[in-house]
MDTraj code that builds the backbone (N, CA, C; nanometers):
import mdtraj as md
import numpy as np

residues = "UNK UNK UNK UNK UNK UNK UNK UNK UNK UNK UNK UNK UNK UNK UNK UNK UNK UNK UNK UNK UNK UNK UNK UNK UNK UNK UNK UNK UNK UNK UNK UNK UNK UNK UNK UNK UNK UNK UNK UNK UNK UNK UNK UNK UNK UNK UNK UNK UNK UNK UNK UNK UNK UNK UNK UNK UNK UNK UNK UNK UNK UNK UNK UNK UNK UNK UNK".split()
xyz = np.array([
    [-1.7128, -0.3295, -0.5799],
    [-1.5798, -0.3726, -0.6193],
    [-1.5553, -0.5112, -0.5586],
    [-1.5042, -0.6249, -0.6627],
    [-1.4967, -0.7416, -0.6033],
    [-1.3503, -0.7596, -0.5456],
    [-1.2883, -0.8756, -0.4831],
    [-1.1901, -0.8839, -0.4048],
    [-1.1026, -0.8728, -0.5255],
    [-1.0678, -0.8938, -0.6383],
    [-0.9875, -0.8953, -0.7636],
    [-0.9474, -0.7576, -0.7613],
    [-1.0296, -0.7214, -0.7934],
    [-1.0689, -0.5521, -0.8116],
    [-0.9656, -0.4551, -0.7050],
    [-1.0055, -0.5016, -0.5508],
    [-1.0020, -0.3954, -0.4573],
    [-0.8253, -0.4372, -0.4435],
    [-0.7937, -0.6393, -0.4872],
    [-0.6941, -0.6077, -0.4704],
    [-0.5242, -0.5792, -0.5698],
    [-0.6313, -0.5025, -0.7065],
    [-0.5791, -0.5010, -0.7794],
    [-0.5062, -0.3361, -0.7923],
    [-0.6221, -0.2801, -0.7557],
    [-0.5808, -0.1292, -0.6804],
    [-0.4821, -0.1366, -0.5842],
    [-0.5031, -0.1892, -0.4665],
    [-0.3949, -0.2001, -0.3801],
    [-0.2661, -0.1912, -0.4543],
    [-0.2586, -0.3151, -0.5865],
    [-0.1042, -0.2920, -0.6067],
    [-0.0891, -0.1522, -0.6759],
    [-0.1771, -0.0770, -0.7609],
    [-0.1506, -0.0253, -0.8278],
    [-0.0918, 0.1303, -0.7324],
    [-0.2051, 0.1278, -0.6254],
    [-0.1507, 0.1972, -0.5368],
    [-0.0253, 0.2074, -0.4578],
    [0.0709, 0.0839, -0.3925],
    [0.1329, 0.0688, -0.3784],
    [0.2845, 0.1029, -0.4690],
    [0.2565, 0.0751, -0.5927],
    [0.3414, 0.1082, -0.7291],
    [0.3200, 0.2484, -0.7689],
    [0.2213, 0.3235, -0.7213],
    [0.2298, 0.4455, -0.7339],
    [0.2999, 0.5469, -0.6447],
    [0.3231, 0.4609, -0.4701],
    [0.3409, 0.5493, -0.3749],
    [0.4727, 0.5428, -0.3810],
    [0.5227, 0.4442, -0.4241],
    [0.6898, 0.3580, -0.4233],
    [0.7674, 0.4803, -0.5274],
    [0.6216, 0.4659, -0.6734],
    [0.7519, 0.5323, -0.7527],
    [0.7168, 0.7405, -0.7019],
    [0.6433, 0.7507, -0.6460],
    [0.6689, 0.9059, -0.6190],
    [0.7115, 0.9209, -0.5221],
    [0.7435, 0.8478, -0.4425],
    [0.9113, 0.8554, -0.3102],
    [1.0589, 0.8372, -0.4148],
    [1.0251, 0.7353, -0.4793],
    [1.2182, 0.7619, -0.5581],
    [1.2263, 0.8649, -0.6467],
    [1.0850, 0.9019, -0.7543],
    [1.0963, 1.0280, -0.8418],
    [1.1127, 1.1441, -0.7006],
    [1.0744, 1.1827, -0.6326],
    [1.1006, 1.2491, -0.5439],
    [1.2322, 1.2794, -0.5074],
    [1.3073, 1.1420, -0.4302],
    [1.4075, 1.1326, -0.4133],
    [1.5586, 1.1259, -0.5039],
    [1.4925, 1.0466, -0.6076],
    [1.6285, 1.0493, -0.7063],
    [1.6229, 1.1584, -0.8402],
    [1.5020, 1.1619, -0.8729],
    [1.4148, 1.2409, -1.0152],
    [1.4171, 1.1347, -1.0994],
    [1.2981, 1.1660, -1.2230],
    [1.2542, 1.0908, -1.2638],
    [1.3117, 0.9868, -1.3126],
    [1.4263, 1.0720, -1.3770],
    [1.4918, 1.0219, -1.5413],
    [1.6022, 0.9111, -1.4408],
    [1.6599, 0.9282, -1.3417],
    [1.7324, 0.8097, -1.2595],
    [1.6870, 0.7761, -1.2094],
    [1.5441, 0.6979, -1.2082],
    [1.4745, 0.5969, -1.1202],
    [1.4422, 0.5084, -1.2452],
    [1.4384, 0.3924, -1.1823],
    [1.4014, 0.2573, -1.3323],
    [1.2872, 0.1871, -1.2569],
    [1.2104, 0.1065, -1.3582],
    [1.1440, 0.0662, -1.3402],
    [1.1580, -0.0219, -1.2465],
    [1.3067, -0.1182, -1.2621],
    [1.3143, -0.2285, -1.1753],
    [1.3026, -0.1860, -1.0248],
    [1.3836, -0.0370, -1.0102],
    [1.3495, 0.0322, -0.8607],
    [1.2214, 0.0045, -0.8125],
    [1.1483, 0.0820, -0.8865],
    [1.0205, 0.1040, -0.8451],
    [0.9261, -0.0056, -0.8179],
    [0.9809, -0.1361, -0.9027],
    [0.8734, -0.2383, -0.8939],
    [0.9690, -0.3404, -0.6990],
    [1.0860, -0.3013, -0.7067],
    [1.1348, -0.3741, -0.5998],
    [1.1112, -0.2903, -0.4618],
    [1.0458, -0.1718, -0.4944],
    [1.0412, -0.0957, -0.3029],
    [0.9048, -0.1012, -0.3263],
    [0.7915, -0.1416, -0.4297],
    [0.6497, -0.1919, -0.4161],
    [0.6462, -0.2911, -0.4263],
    [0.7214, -0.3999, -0.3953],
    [0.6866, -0.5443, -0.3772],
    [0.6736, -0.5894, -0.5078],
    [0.6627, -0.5721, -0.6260],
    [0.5783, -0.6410, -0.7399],
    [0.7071, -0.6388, -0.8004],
    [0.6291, -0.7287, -0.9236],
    [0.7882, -0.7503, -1.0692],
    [0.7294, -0.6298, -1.1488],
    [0.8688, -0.6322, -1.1972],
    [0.8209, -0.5232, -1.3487],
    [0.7239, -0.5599, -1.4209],
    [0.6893, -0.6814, -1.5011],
    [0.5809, -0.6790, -1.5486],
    [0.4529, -0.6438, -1.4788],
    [0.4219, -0.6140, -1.3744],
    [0.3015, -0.5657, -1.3386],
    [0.3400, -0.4332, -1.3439],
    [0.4237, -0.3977, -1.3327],
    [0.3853, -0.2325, -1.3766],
    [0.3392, -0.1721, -1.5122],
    [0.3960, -0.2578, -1.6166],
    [0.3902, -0.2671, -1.7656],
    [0.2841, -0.3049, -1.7762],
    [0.2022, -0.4239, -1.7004],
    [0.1009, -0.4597, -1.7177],
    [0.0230, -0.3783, -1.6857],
    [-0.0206, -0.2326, -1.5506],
    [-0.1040, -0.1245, -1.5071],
    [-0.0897, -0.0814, -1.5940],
    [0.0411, 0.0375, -1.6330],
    [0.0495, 0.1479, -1.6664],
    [0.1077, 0.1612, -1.8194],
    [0.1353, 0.0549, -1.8819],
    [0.1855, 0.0462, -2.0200],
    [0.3321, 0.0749, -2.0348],
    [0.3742, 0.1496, -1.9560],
    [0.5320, 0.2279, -1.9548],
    [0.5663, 0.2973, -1.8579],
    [0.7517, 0.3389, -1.8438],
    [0.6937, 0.4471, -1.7684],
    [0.6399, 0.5652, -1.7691],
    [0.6119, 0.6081, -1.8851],
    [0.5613, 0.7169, -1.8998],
    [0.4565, 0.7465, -1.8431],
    [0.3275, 0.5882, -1.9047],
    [0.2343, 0.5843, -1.7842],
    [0.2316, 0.6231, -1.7382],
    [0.3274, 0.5267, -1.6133],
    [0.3968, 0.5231, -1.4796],
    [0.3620, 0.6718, -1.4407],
    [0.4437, 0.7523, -1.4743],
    [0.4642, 0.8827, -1.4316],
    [0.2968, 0.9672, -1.4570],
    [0.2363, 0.9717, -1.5872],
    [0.1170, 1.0530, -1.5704],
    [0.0110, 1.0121, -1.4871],
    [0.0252, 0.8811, -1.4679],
    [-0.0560, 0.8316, -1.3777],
    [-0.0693, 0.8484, -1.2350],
    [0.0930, 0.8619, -1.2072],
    [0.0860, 0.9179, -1.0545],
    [0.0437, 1.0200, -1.0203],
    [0.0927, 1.1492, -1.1644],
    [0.1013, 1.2659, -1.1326],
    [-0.0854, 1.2674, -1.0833],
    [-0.1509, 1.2503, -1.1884],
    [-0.2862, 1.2786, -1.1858],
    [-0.3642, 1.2126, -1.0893],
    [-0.3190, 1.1103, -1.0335],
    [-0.3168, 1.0853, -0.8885],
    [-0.3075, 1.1545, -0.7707],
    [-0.2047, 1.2026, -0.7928],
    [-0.1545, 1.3097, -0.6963],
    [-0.2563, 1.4527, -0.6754],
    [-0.2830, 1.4794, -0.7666],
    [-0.3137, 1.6005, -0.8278],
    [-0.5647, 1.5985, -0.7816],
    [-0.5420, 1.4536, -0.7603],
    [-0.7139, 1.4456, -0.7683],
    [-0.7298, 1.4750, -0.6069],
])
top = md.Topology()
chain = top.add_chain()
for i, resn in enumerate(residues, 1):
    res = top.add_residue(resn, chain, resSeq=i)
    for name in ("N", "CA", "C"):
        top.add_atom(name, md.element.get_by_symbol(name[0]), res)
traj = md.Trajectory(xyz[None], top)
């Protein structure tokens, strides 16, 4: 994995841990994207840019979670 790579995960990781503390905390359907991209450091478009949506967003963590 090159430095692009390892630190491209990082964000994605980061955007994953952010949004399953507020789905946690608030539930899904009242957490927004803009939340999630401002307590992981990043803009919304990088989340759109990982995960396509939030829907993504959400299966992506789950199955994250879940490995």
């Amino acid at each position: 994995m090159n430095g692009y790579e390892r630190r491209t995960e990082l964000k994605k990781e980061k955007i994953r841990t952010a949004a399953l503390d507020l789905f946690c905390k608030y539930g899904i359907d009242k957490t927004n994207i803009n939340e999630i991209a401002q307590k992981a450091g990043v803009s919304p478009a990088s989340i759109y840019n990982y995960f396509g949506s939030k829907q993504g967003l959400i299966k992506d963590t789950i199955l994250n979670l879940l490995q």
